[in-house]
Structures are given as C-alpha cells and as structure tokens.
N, C-alpha and C positions, 0 to 999 in steps of 0.2 A: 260774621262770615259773609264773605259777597254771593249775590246774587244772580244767579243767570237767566237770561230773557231769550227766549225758542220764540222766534218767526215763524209760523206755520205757516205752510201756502195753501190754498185751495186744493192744488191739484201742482202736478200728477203724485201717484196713489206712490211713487217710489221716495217722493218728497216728504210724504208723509211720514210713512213706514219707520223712514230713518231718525227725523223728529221725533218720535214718540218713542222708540228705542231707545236713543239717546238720554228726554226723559225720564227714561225707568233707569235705567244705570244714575241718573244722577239722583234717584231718590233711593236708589240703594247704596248711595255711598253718604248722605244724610246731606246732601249740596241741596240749597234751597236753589228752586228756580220758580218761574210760573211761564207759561205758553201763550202767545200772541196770535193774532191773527194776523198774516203781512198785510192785510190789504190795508190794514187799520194805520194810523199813524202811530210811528215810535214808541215806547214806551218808554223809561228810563232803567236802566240794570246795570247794575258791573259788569260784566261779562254778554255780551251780544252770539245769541247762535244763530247760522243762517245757512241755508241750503245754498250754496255755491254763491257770487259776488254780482256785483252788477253786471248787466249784460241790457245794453242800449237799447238791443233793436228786440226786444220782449218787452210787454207791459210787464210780467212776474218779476222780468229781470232789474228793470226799472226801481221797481217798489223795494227789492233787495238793495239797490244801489244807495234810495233814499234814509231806509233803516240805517245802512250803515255811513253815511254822511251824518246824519242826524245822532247816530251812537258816539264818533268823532267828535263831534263840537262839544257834546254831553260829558264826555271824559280828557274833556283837552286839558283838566286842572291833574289827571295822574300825572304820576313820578313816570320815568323814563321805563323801568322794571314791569310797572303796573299796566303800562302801556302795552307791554309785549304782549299781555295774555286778558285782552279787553273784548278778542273776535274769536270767536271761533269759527274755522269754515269746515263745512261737508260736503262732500262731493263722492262723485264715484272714484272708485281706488283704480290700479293700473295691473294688476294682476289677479285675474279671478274676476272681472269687475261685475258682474254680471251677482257676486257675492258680498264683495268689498266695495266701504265706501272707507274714501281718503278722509282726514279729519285732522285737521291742522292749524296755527295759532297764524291770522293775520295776512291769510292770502290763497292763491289756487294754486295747487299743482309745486311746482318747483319753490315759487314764491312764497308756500307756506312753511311754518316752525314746524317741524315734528318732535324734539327734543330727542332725537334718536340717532346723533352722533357712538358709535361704536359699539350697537345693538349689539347680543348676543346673537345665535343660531338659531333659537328654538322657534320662532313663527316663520322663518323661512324654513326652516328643515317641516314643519306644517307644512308648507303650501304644493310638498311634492312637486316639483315645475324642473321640468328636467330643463337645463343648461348646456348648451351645444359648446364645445371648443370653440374658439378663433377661426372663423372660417381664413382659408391661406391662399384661396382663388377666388374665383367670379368671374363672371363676364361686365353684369349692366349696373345703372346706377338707378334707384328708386329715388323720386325725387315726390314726398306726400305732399300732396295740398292738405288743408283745415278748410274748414268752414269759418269763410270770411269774416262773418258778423258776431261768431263765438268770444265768448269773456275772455278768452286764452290770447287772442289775437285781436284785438278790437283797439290796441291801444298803435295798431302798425297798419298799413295799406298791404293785407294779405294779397292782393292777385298781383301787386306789383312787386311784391316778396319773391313769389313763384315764378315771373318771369323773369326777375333781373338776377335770380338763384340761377335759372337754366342758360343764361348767358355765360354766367360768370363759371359754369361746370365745365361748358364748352371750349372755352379757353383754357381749360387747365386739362383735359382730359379727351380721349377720340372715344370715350366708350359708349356705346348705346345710352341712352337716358329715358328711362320710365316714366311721364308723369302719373300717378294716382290721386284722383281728384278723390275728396272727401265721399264719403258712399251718400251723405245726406244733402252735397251741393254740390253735383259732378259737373252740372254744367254753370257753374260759378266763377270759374278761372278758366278765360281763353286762353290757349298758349299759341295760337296761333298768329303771326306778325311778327314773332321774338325773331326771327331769322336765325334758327336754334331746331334743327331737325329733331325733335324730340317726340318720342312715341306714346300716344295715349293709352293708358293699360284698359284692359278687354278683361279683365280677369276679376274672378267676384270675390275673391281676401288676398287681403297683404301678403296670405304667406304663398299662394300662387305668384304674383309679383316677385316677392324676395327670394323664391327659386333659384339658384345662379348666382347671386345677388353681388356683387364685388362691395357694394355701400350703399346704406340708406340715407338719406337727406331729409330734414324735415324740420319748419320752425321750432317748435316744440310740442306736438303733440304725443300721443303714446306709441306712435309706431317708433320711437327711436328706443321704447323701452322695449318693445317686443325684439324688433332686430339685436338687442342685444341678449335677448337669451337666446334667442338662434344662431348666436353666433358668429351675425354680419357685422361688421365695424360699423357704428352712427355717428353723423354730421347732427347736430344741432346747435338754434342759432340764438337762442332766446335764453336767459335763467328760470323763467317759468316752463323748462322745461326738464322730466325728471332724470337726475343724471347730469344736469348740466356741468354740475364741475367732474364728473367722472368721464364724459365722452368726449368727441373732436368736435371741436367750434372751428378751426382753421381751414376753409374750403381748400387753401392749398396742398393742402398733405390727404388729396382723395385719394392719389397713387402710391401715397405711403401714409395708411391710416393708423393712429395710435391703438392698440389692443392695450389695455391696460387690463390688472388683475379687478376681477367682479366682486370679489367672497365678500368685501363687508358693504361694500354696496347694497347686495343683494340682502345682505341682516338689516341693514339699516332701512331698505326700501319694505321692508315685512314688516317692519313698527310708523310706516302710514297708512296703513290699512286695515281696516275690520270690517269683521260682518254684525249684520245686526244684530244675532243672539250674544257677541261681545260687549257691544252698545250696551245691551240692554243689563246687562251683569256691570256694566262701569269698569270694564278694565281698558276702555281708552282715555276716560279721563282721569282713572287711576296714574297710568302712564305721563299724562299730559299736564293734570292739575297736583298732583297730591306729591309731598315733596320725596323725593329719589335721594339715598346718599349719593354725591359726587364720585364716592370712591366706584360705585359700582360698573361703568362705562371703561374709567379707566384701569380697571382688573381686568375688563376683558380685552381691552388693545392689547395689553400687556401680554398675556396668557396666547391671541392671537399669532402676536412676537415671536412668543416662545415655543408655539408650535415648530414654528417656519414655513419656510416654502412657497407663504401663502401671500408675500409682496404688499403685507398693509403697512403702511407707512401713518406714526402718530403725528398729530398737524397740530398746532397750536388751539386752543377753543377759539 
C-alpha cells in the first residue's frame, strides 16, 4: 500500500490542526503515512500532503514549493493515473471557511481534483446556506482585487490585472465601478492613472459592496463564489477559480450576464470541503483515495434528469 508523507509547518496553529486531523482519518482508515517537518528537506512517499502550494514571497511558502518540486522529480517514473493522485493539497474551503478546509488532488482552488463530478445533495443540503434567486437589477459593478503576491495569483501581474480589467469594463459598460482592494493589501493596487473613473469602496465586507450589485468581477478569488449565492451574476477570469466553468469569463456580456442553473454546482462544490472533525474520521479521503463505483455519480445525474426542472445538463467525463 502507498504511502503518504504530511509536511508539517511550524506554524500557524490552523496549519497544524488540519495536518494532524487529516493524520488521524488516515490512520483510521489503516493508510500508512508518517509526518515531516517542512522545514526539513524532502522526504520520499507516494503520495505528498501539504498545507496549500508554493507561494514565493513567504519563507513557509517557499519550503512548500521546494517539497513539492522535489516530490515531482521523485515520482517523475509513475504511470500517468498514478501521477494524478501523488499531491495532495489543503487549503481553506470556500463556504463556512472559517470551518472548512478545501482538500484536493494536484493543485489550489479551481486547479485542484475533487473527484466530485455529479455529487449527490447531502453535504450541501448540510451546509444550510441559503441561495438568493438571480438577481434581475443592479445598479454598480464590484470589481475585487486579491493580494498580489498570493499563490492564487502569483503566476500573473495582479495590479496590472486590476487596472487593465477597469479599462476594459469602461468600454463596455457606463455603470458605476466599485474597486475592493483585498482587506489584507488595500493599498496594494493603485487604480489611480487608469483614466477609468472608478470608485474606491469605503465599506468593511463584500456584501456592503455587493448591495445593488448588477455584477462582480474578480480574478479568481472567493468573492465570485459568494456573489453567486447572493445571487449577483460573476465575471471570473482564471480556471483557478471556483466555478470557473459554471460562471461568465466573457467581459463582454457584463450587460447581459449568463445566469446559469447552480443545483449541482452547489453539490458538487459541498464535496471540496470539510471540517476537521471529518478529517479526522477519513471521510475525505474516504471520498478522495478509496475506490467509488463508477456507477454511483452517474445514477445520480441521471435521477437529477429525471427529476426535472432543475437544467443539469450530462457532459462527457
């Protein structure tokens, strides 16, 4: 049976927590592993855990980045299959997060595997999160900044993102435009120069901003997941963002935004996420590692089908 190799970090205490959680679910489901210290170099394991991916401008992030360079080359002899499920990443989840962390095969956020192509109900019908209709008005447009130097965004010139985004809104639209700079780098992105009258939000949460909201904008971070249970139609611009193939990537249709049907979305987005007392029981890598019949996804597309009403459309694997 492979083996799996836990990165601990020093700190902080929520990096831990989830680590060692994780640990116990996988010794309760008899998966051998053993725990590392990141600071340490590499280890060798089949399988690599690590509290979220490289991120340049942190030493922690750093040493994350090097584990898993150094896990790559170590396993550059797997089969193509074997490759898929070599990393595992954790991260904070996108609903609840504050309870849930995301935990996924091979990357952050949108980028990673869930294997949860046509999830049943039952952790979403859990997470009580009430779901606003399609909003059908608005006045303004939210346009979120990230913090520049985040793993999410490090792979693109974030502040030149933000302003050549607010250009190109202006040409398409006369609406008000919100910027919301990140709450941890507000004064990280100038928009000032853009020759792009664009108003800097004053307001201390997203959902003060998305008040009114006609559409959100945002590379990929979670506010294009929030706006969408509130019910504001979202622009996102990245695949590492969650949703990416469910929402509007097409800045030209801000005046006519696609409202697509949420329902298996929103099942499908309830099996990336857990809390640590799931961790710790193994039912995410129950889900994740431990084989599934095939049939069981596709009974529930099907069954979804025959409900009606409810616009989910089967797509190819």
């Amino acid at each position: 049976m492979q083996t799996f190799g836990l990165f601990v970090p020093k700190e902080p205490a929520m990096h831990i927590d989830a680590m060692f959680a994780f640990a116990e679910g996988l010794h309760r489901r008899d998966i051998p592993f053993v725990m590392y210290p990141l600071e340490k170099e590499y280890r060798p394991c089949d399988v690599a855990v690590t509290f979220g991916i490289e991120k340049r401008r942190t030493g922690r992030g750093r040493m994350v980045g090097e584990i898993i360079a150094a896990h790559s080359v170590a396993t550059a002899h797997y089969t193509r299959e074997l490759r898929k499920k070599c990393h595992l990443v954790i991260e904070r989840g996108f609903i609840h997060r504050d309870r849930y962390f995301m935990i996924g095969w091979g990357g952050l956020n949108g980028r990673a595997k869930y294997l949860n192509r046509f999830s049943p109900a039952n952790r979403w019908n859990q997470l009580e999160v009430p779901v606003a209709p399609w909003r059908a008005d608005g006045e303004h447009i939210v346009l979120c900044g990230q913090v520049p130097w985040d793993a999410s965004v490090q792979h693109v010139d974030h502040v030149q993102w933000c302003r050549e985004t607010a250009k190109t809104l202006r040409q398409l639209t006369s609406r008000p435009i919100i910027f919301r700079p990140h709450p941890l780098a507000k004064d990280a992105v100038d928009m000032q120069g853009t020759g792009v009258d664009v108003i800097l939000s004053q307001a201390d949460s997203l959902q003060e901003d998305m008040k009114n909201a006609w559409a959100v904008v945002t590379f990929s971070s979670n506010a294009g997941v929030e706006a969408t249970l509130a019910g504001i139609p979202s622009f996102v611009c990245d695949e590492g963002a969650m949703g990416y193939s469910l929402l509007n990537k097409d800045l030209r249709r801000i005046e006519s935004p696609l409202k697509p049907d949420r329902t298996q979305w929103l099942y499908d987005l309830a099996y990336t996420q857990w809390t640590l007392e799931e961790a710790a029981m193994g039912a995410p890598i129950a889900h994740l590692w431990e084989p599934q019949p095939i049939s069981r996804r596709f009974k529930n597309a099907v069954s979804m089908l025959c409900r009606g009403g409810q616009g989910v459309k089967l797509r190819a694997a």
